[in-house]
C-alpha positions in Angstrom: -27.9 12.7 -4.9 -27.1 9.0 -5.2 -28.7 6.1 -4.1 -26.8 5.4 -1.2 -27.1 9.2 -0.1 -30.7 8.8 -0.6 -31.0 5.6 1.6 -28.8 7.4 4.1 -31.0 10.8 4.2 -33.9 8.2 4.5 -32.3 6.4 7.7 -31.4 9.8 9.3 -35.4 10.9 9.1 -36.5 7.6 10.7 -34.4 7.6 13.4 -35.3 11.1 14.4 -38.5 10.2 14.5 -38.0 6.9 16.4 -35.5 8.6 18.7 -38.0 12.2 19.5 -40.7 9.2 20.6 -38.4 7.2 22.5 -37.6 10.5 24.1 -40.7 11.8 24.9 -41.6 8.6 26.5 -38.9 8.3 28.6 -40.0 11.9 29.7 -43.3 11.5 30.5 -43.5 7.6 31.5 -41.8 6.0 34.4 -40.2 2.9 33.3 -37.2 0.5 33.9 -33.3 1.6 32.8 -33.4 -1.7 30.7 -36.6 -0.8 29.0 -35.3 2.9 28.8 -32.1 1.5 26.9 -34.5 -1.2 24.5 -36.1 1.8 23.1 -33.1 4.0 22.5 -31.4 0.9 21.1 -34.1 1.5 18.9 -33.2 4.6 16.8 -29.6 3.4 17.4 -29.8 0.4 15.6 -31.2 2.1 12.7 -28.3 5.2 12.3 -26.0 3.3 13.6 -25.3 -0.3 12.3 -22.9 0.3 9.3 -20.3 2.4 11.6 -20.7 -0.9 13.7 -20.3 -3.1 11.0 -17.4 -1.4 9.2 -15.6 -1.0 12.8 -16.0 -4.8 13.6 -14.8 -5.5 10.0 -11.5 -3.3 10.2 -10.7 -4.6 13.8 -11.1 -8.2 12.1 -9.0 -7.0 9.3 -6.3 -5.3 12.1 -7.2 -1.7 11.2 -8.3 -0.8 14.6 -8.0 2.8 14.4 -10.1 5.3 12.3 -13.1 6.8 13.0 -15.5 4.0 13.0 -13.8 2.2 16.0 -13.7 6.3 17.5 -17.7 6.6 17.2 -18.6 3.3 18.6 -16.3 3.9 21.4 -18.3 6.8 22.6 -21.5 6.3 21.7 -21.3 2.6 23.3 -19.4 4.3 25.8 -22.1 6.7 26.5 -25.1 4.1 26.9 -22.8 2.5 29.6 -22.5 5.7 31.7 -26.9 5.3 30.9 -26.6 8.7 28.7 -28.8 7.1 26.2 -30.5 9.9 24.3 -26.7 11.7 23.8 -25.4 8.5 22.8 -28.1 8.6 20.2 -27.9 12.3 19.3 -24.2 12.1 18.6 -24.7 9.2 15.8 -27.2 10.8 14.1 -25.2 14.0 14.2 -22.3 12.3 12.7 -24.5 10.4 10.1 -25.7 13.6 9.4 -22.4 15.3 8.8 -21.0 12.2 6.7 -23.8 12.9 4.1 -23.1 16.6 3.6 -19.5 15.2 3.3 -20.1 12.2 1.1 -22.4 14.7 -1.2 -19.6 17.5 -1.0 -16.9 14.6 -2.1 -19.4 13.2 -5.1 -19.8 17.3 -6.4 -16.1 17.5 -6.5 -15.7 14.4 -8.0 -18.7 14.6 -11.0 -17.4 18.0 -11.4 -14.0 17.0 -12.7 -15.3 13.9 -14.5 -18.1 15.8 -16.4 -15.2 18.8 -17.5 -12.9 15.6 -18.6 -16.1 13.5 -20.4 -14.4 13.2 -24.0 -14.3 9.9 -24.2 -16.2 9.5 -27.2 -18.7 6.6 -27.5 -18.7 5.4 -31.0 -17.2 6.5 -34.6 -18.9 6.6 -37.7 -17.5 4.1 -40.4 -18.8 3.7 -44.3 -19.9 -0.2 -44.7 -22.0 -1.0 -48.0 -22.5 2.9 -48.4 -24.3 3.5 -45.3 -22.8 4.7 -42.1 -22.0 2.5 -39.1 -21.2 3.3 -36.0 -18.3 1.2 -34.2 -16.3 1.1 -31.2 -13.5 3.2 -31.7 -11.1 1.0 -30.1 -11.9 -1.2 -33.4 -10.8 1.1 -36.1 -7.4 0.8 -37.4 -4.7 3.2 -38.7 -5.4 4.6 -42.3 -9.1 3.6 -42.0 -11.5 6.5 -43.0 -14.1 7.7 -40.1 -17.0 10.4 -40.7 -18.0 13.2 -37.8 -21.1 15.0 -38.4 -22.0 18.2 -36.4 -22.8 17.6 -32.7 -20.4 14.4 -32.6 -16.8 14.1 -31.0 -14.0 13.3 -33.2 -13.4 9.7 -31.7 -10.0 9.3 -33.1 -6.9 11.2 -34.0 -6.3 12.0 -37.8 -5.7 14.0 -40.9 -9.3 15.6 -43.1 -9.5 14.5 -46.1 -12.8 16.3 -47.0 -14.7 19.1 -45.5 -14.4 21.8 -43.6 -15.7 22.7 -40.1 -15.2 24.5 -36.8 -14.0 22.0 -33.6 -14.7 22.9 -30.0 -11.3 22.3 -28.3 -12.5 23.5 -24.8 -12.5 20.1 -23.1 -9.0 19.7 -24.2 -7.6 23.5 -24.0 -9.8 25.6 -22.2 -10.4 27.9 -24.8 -13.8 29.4 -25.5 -13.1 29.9 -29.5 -13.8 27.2 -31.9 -10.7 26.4 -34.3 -11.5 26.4 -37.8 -10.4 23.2 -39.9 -10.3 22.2 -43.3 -9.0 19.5 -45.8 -5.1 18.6 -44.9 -5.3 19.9 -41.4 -4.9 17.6 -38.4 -7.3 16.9 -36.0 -7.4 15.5 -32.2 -9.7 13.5 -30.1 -12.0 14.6 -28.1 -12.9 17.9 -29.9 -16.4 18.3 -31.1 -17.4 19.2 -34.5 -19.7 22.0 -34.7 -20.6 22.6 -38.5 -19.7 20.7 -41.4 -19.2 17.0 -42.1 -15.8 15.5 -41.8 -14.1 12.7 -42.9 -10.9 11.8 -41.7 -8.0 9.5 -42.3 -7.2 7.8 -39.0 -3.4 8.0 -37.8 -3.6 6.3 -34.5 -5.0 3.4 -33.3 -7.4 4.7 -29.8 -5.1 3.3 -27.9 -2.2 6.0 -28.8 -4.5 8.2 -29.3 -4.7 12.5 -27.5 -7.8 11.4 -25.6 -6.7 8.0 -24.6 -3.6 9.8 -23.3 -5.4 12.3 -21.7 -7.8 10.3 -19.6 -5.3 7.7 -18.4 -3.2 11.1 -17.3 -6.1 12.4 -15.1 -7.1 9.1 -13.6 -3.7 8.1 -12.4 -2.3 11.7 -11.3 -4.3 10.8 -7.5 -1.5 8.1 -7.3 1.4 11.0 -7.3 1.3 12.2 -3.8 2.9 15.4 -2.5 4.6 15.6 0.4 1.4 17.0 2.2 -0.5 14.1 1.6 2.0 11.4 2.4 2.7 13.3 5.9 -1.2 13.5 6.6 -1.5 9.9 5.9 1.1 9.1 8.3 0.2 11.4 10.8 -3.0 10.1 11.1 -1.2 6.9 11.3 0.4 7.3 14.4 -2.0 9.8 15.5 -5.3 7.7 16.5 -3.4 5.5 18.6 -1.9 8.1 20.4 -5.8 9.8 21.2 -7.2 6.5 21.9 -4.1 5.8 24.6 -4.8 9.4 26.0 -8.3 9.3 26.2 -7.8 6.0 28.5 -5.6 7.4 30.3 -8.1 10.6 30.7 -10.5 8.1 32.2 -8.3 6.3 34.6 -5.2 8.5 36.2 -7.7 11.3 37.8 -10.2 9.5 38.9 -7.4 7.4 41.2 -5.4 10.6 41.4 -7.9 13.5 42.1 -10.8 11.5 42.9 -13.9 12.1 41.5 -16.9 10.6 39.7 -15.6 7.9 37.4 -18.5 8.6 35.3 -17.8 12.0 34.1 -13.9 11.5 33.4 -15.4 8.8 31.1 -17.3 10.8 29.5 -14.7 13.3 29.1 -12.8 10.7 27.8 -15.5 9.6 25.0 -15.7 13.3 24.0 -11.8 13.6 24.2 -12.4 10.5 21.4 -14.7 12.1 19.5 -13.3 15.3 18.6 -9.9 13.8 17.9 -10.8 11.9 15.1 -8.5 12.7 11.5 -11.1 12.8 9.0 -10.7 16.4 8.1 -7.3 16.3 7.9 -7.5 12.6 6.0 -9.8 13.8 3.4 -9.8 17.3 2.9 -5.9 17.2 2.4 -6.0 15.0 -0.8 -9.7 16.4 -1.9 -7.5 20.1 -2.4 -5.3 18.9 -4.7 -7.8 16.7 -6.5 -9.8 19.7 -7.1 -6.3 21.7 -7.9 -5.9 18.7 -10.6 -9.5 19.7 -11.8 -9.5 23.6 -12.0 -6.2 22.8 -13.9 -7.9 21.0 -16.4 -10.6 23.6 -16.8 -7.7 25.7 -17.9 -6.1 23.4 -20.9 -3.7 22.2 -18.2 -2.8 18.6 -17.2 -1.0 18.2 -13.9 0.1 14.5 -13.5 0.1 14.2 -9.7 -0.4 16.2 -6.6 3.5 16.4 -6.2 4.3 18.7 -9.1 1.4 20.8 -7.9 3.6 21.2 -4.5 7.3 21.4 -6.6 5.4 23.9 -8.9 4.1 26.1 -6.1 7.7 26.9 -5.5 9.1 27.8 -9.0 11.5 30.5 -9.1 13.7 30.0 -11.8 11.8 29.1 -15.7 13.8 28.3 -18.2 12.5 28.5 -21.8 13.6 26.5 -25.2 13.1 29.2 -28.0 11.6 27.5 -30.8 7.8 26.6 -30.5 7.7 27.6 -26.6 8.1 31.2 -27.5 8.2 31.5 -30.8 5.6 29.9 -33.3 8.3 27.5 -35.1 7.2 29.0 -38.2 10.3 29.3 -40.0 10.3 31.3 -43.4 13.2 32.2 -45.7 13.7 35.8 -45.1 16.9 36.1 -47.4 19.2 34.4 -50.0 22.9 35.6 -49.9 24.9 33.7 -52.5 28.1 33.9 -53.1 29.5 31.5 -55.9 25.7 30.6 -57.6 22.7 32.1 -58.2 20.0 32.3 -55.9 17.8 29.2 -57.4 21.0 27.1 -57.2 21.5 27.7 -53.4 17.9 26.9 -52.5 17.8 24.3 -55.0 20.9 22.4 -53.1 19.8 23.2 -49.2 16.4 21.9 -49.8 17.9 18.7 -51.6 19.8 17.8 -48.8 16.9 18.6 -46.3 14.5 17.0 -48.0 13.9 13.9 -45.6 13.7 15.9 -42.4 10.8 16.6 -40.8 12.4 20.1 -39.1 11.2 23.6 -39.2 13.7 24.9 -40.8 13.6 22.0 -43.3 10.4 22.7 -44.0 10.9 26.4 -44.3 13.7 25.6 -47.3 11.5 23.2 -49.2 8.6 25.4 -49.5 10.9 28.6 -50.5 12.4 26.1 -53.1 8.5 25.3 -53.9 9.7 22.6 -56.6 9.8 18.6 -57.1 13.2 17.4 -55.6 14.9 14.8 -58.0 15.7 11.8 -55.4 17.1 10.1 -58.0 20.3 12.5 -57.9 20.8 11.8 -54.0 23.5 9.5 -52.2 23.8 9.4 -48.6 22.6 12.0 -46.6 24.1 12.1 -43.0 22.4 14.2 -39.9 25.1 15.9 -37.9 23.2 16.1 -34.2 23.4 19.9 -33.6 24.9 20.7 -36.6 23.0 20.7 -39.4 23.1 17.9 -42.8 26.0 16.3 -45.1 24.5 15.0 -48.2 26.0 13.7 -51.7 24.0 15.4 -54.6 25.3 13.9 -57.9 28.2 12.5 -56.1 29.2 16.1 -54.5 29.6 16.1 -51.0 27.2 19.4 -49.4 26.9 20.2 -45.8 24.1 22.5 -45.0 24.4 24.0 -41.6 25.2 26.8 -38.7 28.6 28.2 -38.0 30.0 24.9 -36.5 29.3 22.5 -38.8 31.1 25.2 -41.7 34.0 25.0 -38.7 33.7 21.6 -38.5 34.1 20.8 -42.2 37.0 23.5 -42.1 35.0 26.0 -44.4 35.8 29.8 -45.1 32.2 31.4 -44.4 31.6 34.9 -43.5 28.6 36.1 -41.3 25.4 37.8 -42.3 24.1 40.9 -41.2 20.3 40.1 -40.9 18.9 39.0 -37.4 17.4 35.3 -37.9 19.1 31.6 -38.1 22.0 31.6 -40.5 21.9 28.2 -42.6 25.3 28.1 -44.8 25.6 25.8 -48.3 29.2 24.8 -48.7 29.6 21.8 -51.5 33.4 19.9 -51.6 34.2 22.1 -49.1 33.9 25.4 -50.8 31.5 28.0 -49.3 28.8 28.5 -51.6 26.8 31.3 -49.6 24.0 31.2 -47.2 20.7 31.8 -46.6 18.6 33.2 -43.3 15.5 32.1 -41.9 13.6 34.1 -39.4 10.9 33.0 -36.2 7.7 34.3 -35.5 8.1 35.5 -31.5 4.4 34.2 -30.5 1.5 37.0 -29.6 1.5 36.5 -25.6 5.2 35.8 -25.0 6.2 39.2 -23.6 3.2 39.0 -21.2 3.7 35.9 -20.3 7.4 37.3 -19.0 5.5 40.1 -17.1 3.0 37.4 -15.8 5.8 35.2 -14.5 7.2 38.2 -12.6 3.7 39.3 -10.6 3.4 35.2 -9.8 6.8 35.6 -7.9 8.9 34.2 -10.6 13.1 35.4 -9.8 14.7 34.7 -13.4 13.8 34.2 -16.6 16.2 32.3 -18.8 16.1 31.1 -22.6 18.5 28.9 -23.8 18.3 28.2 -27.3 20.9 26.6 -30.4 20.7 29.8 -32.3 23.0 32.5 -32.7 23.7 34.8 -30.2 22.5 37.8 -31.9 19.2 35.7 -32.9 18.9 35.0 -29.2 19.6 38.1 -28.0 16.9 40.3 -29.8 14.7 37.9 -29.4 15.4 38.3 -25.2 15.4 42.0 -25.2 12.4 42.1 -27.3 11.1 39.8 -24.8 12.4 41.3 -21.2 14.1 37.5 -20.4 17.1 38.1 -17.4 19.1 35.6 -19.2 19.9 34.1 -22.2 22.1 31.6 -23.6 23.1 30.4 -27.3 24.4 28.3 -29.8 23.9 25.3 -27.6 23.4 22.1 -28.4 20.9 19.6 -26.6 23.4 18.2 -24.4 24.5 22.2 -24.2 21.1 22.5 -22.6 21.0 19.7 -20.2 24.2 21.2 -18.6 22.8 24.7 -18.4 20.2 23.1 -16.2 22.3 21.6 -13.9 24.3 24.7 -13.3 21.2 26.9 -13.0 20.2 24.5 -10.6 23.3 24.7 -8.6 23.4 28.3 -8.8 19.3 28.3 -7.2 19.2 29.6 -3.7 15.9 28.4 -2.8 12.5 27.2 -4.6 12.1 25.1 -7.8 13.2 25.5 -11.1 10.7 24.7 -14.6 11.7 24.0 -17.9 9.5 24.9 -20.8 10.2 23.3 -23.5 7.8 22.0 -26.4 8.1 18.3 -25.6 9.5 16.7 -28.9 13.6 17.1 -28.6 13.7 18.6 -25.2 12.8 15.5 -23.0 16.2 15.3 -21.6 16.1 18.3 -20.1 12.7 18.2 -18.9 13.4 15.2 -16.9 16.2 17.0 -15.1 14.4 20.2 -14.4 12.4 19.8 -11.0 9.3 20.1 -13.1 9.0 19.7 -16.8 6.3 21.9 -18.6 5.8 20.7 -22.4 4.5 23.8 -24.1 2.2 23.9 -27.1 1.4 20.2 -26.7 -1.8 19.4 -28.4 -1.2 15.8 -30.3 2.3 15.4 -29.1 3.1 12.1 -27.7 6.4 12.9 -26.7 5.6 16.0 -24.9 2.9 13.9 -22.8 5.2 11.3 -22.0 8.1 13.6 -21.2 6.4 16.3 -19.1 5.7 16.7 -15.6 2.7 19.5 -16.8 0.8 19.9 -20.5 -0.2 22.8 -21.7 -2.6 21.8 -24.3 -2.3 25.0 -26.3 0.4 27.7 -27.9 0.4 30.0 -24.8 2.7 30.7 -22.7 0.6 33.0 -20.6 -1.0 29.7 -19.2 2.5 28.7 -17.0 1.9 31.6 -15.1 -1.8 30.6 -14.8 -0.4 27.1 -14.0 1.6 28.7 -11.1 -1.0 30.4 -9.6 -3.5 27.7 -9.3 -0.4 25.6 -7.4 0.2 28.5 -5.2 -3.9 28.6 -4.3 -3.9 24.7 -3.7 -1.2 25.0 -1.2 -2.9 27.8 -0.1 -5.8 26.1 0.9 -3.9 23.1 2.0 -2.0 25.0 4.4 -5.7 26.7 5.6 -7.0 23.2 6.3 -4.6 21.6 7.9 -4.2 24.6 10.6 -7.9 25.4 10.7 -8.7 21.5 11.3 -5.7 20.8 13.8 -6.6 24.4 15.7 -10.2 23.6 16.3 -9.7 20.4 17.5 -6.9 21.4 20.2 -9.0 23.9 21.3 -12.0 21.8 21.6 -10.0 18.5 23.3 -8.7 21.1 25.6 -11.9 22.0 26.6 -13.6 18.2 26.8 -10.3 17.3 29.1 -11.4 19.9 31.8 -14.9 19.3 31.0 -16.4 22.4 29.2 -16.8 20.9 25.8 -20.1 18.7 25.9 -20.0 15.7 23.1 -22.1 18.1 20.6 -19.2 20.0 20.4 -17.7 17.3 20.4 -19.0 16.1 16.7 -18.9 19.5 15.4 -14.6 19.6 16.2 -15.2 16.3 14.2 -17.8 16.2 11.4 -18.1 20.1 11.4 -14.8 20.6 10.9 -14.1 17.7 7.9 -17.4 19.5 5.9 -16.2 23.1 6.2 -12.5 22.0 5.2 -13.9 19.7 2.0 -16.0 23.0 1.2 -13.1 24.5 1.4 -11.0 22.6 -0.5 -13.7 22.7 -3.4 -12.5 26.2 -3.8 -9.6 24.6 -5.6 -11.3 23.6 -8.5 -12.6 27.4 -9.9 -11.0 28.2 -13.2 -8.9 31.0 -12.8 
């Protein structure tokens, strides 16, 4: 409990006590109505004067409306109709139901801060042989920071000695640790549980997976979905609409029906009371704050309320192939030669690959598993989509798929292995190819299944492969739809005309973040897959998934569909009570206890409600 929750619960008991011996004297001791109303004022002064306070400052400030200016209106409206203790009763009641609601709030609130408290404090540097500990927005790039067990990695790098197991479960969700060693890279915001490491730092705190992280959760409350922007503007227009039909309450049946002007007042000041917004106002945003939260428990960062609502309604996911799902892992699974020898072949594609940074780059260079001579190389030229041209001791060799061979106006012939087809040609004359094969990842077929039972329609790869790649890998997988050889503009235009073809919901592209930010953008929600370190995928993505698995979109899916869920239960439970109840204060049955309850009663059971968002699922 906080201090101001503490001086609140110590206000409340006081004035109970000074208001059950005000009221026991006015029941036992005959005294004047101005005394009577001194000694109430009493206990009503002491609940009371910060809702009188903030109401006088918002009037000041021209915010007339909201409940502050509601509850002084009836309870000042009920000592004028001389119905002190109820005028009393109904402050404290309302006191008492803003500190269950203020301590429901703060729960929410430290629960999602404490699950995203990786900020790390300090990092260890070595000055004059002994261990320092600095801010780590003051190391630089390349310096050389130590993490002993117990400690958070503070910054994001590469381990240059030592080997340990890191606890990723702020950051994925997972319950294993991941082992490390020498030459692997690391993140911030894990914790080290064994060994000592020392690490080379790569980015500056700044740029840094934690940094990135943290600045994602605290601004996704300033993305609004639709449900949120509608409840703030219904509650707009809605207060001065109650406040207009609760004067007219008072007024038109009193000169109309006749009648005690007394009780239509007071049947007005109940009519106020129950129709304040505060349920609706806060409970509304507090379920997707908490859908935001039990997201993150899951390795999953949602970056506003509003792709919770778009991704509530996927339909259609589209997947890229490589590293959504399958591993990226590329290895060399054959070596076809057709004018050379089999050392030659390698020997020239890795040459000519060997400044990319690509899978399949990689995948030739370590089947080759030799120094490349740079000397020997000219200029190498990348051919977007279609693979490399590079001069090798002044030869001219393209390394590539089928269309850069068509392209160049080679005679190549097909192979008969499944797996990406990378043909050597050198002066244009075919020299043979070779194939390299993908890893489909662990949980990819049941994260297909999983999509289905979450009320996914289609399933949809689209990938630059070749067909018959792409369409064992789809089978294999149980996808509706596949489509190949396409390049990244390709893509983009599948998109579009998947999103044309859509008869209803939203459509997701999964994608790992790196090369397929043009079509995330243009999906309604953008999903980077397998994202942990990736800058681009961050930066690109509407959702992060901060592990390998794909099973987690359909995890994703189904914590949208419970926020809207409970959304949807608030907003009708709070709006059907306090008909019901306004009904009944207009023709007099509702009293103004019943009145608070349709008001402060109803905002603490829909915030409790709303809590149920942030479970982990």
């Amino acid at each position: 409990m906080t201090k101001k929750q503490k001086k609140t619960l110590i206000r409340i008991i006081i004035s109970a006590c000074l208001l059950a011996a005000a009221y026991t004297a006015a029941h036992f001791i005959s005294m004047e109505w101005w005394i009577e109303l001194l000694i109430f004022l009493v206990p009503y002064g002491v609940i009371g004067w910060d809702i009188l306070f903030k109401a006088g400052r918002n009037i000041a400030h021209g915010q007339v409306f909201d409940e502050n200016f509601l509850m002084c209106i009836a309870t000042v409206g009920a000592f004028a109709i001389k119905e002190y203790p109820e005028a009393v009763f109904v402050m404290l009641f309302y006191q008492v139901g803003e500190l269950f609601q203020s301590y429901a709030v703060g729960k929410s609130r430290r629960s999602i801060s404490e699950m995203m408290d990786i900020r790390p404090d300090y990092a260890n540097i070595q000055q004059d042989g002994k261990l320092v500990q600095v801010d780590p927005e003051e190391v630089k790039i390349r310096d050389t920071i130590v993490v002993k067990p117990g400690e958070r990695v503070p910054l994001d790098g590469v381990i240059i000695s030592g080997s340990s197991a890191l606890d990723t479960a702020a950051l994925t969700g997972e319950s294993m640790p991941r082992e490390v060693e020498a030459g692997d890279d690391v993140i911030s915001g894990c914790v080290n549980m064994s060994g000592v490491l020392e690490i080379q730092v790569t980015k500056e705190f700044g740029q840094s997976t934690v940094s990135k992280i943290l600045d994602l959760v605290e601004n996704s409350s300033s993305k609004k979905a639709k449900a949120e922007n509608f409840i703030t503007k219904f509650a707009r227009y809605y207060t001065p609409c109650v406040v207009i039909a609760a004067l007219l309450l008072a007024v038109i049946p009193p000169l109309l029906l006749g009648g005690s002007w007394g009780e239509w007042i007071e049947r007005a000041l109940i009519f106020l009371v129950i129709s304040c917004p505060c349920a609706l106002v806060i409970s509304v945003p507090l379920s997707f704050f908490g859908g935001i939260g039990g997201a993150s428990k899951n390795g999953i960062l949602v970056k506003g309320g509003n792709y919770l609502e778009v991704l509530s309604k996927t339909e259609y996911v589209v997947f890229d192939k490589t590293g959504t799902l399958t591993k990226g892992v590329f290895n060399v699974t054959a070596v076809h030669p057709d004018k050379c020898s089999e050392g030659e072949l390698l020997e020239l594609a890795a040459a000519a690959e060997c400044y990319s940074d690509h899978p399949i780059s990689r995948s030739l260079k370590e089947a080759y598993a030799k120094d490349i001579d740079t000397s020997r190389l000219g200029e190498i030229r990348e051919i977007s989509g279609h693979g490399v041209e590079a001069f090798i001791d002044g030869k001219r060799v393209s390394v590539g798929n089928d269309k850069l061979m068509e392209k160049e106006g080679v005679s190549w012939h097909p192979c008969h292995h499944i797996g990406t087809t990378v043909h050597v040609a050198v002066n244009g004359e075919y020299l043979g190819h070779i194939v390299i094969s993908d890893e489909v990842k662990q949980d990819s077929g049941e994260a297909i299944k999983s999509l289905k039972s979450v009320g996914v329609r289609k399933t949809v790869m689209l990938t630059g492969d070749t067909k018959e790649v792409g369409e064992d890998i789809a089978g294999k997988l149980g996808l509706d739809e596949v489509h190949t050889q396409l390049l990244p503009a390709d893509k983009v235009d599948r998109v579009e005309k998947l999103l044309k073809e859509k008869q209803s919901g939203a459509l997701a592209f999964v994608g790992d973040g790196i090369n397929d930010a043009p079509v995330l953008s243009r999906a309604d929600i953008g999903i980077a897959m397998g994202a942990i370190g990736s800058d681009a995928a961050i930066e690109a993505a509407d959702i992060v998934l901060m592990d390998d698995k794909p099973s987690k979109i359909a995890v994703a899916i189904r914590i949208a569909k419970r926020t809207m869920r409970i959304v949807r239960q608030n907003i009708v439970f709070a709006l059907a009570v306090k008909v019901l109840v306004m009904i009944m204060g207009a023709f007099g049955v509702a009293n103004m206890w019943e009145a608070v309850f349709a008001d402060v009663g109803v905002s603490v059971i829909a915030i409790l409600n709303s809590m149920r968002a942030m479970k982990k699922i």
